[in-house]
N, C-alpha and C positions, 0 to 999 in steps of 0.2 A: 670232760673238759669244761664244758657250761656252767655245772657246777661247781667245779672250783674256782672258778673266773667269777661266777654269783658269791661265792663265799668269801674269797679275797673282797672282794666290791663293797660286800654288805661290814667285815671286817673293818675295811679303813674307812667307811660312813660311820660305822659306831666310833671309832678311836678321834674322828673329826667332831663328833656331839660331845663326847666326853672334854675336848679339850674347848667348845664352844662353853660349856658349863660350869669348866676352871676359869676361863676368862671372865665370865659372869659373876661366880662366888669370889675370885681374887677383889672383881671392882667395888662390890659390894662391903667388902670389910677393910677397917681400918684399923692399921697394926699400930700408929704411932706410940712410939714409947723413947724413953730416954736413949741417946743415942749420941754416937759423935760428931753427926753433921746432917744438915738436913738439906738435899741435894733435889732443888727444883728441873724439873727439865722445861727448857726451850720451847717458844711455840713464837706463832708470829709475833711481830712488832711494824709498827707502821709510823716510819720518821722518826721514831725514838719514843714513842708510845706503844705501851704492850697490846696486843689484841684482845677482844674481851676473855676469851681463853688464855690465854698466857697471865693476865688480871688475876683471875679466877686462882690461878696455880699460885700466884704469887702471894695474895692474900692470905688462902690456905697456910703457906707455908710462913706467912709473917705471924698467923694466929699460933701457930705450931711452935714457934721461935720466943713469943710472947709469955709462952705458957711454961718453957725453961728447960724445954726438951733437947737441945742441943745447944753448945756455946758457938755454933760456927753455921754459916748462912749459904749454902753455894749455889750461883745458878748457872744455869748450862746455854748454852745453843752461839752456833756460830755468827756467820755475816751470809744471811742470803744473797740470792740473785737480783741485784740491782736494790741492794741496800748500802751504807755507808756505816753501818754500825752495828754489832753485834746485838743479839737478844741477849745475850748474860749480860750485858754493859745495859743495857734498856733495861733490864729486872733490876740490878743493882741499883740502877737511880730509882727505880721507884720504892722499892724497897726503904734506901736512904729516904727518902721524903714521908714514906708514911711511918717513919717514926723507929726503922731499924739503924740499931749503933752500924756505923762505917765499918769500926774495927773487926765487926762480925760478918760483915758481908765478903763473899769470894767472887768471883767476877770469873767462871772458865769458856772462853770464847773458843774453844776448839770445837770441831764438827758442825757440822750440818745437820745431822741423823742422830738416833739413839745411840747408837753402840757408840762411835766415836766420842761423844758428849759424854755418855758414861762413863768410857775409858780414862779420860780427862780427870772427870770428880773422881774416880777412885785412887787415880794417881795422885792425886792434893792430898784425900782423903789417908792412904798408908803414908807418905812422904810425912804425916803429921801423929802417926801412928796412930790411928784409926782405923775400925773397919766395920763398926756399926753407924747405918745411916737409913734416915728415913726420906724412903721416895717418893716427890711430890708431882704428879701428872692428872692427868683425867684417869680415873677406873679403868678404863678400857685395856690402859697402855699396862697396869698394874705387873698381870701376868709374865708380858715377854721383860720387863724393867728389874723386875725380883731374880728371872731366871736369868740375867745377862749379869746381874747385879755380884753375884754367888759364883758365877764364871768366873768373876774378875778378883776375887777374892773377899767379897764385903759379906756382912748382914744386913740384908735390907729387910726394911721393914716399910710396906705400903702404906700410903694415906692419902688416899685420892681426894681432889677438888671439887665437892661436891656442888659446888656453885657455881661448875662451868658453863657455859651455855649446851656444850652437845651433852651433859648430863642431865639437862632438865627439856630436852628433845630425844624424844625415845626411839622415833624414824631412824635422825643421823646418829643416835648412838649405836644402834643396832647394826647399821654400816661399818661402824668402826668395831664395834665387837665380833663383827664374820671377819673381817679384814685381818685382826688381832690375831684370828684363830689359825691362821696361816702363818704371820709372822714370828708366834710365839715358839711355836717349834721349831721354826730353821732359825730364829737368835738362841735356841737351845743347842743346836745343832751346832752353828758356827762360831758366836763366839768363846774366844781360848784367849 
């Protein structure tokens, strides 16, 4: 019985490093390519200023938009706890100010969380018939974003924010990459 209780054990520690490793090679490379909408996700905002992370994603995703990769801009995240105004509404204005057309910008304030926020952009995104999009977050999130992404019926394609602050800190990104390594499989698991 030992032995098999060691083998199971040893079993799901390897299947845990393997998907530590996806999370690592996912954040590492960037898919952007031509696409139908380029779909930022949500991170803090502070009084209607984005956080330097959320900055970070936005930028990215302005340089991405700049370069004529998609004709349509979307950014995600709700209204936190003891906020008065969304992170998509907070990206959007910044967005607008450094220099992206209005007409291109989407604004989806639904969710709080990934899944929900993602559900959102994909609903914009077929409602416009679409289903290629490239997704704009920190590396980390690349992996469980791609595989929720495909749940929901899209092609995503990654391109993480290489200029975020937990990207250029290898401590808290490493946090967020063990962290990832659990999430990535139950939003494989759950979301339908």
């Amino acid at each position: 019985m030992r032995r098999v209780v060691a083998a199971a054990a040893a079993l799901v520690f390897a299947a845990w490093l393997v998907v530590v490793a996806e999370v690592v090679l996912v954040a590492r490379h960037d898919a952007a390519a031509p696409a139908d909408a380029i779909v930022v996700l949500g991170a803090a905002q502070y009084n209607g200023r984005p956080s330097p992370v959320f900055r970070a994603r936005l930028d990215h995703a302005a340089e991405l938009f700049r370069r004529g990769l998609a004709p349509h801009l979307i950014v995600t995240g709700g209204v936190g706890a003891g906020d008065t105004v969304s992170e998509a509404v907070v990206g959007r204005r910044y967005l607008a100010t450094a220099g992206v057309a209005p007409a291109a910008l989407v604004a989806v304030a639904t969710g709080r969380s990934t899944e929900p926020s993602l559900r959102a952009a994909a609903d914009w995104v077929h409602a416009h018939g679409g289903r290629r999009v490239i997704l704009v977050s920190d590396g980390f999130h690349m992996l469980r974003l791609c595989l929720s992404a495909r749940r929901l019926g899209l092609v995503p394609l990654g391109s993480p924010a290489r200029r975020s602050p937990i990207a250029s800190n290898r401590r808290l990104e490493i946090g967020y990459v063990l962290a990832e390594s659990f999430k990535a499989p139950i939003a494989y698991l759950v979301t339908r």
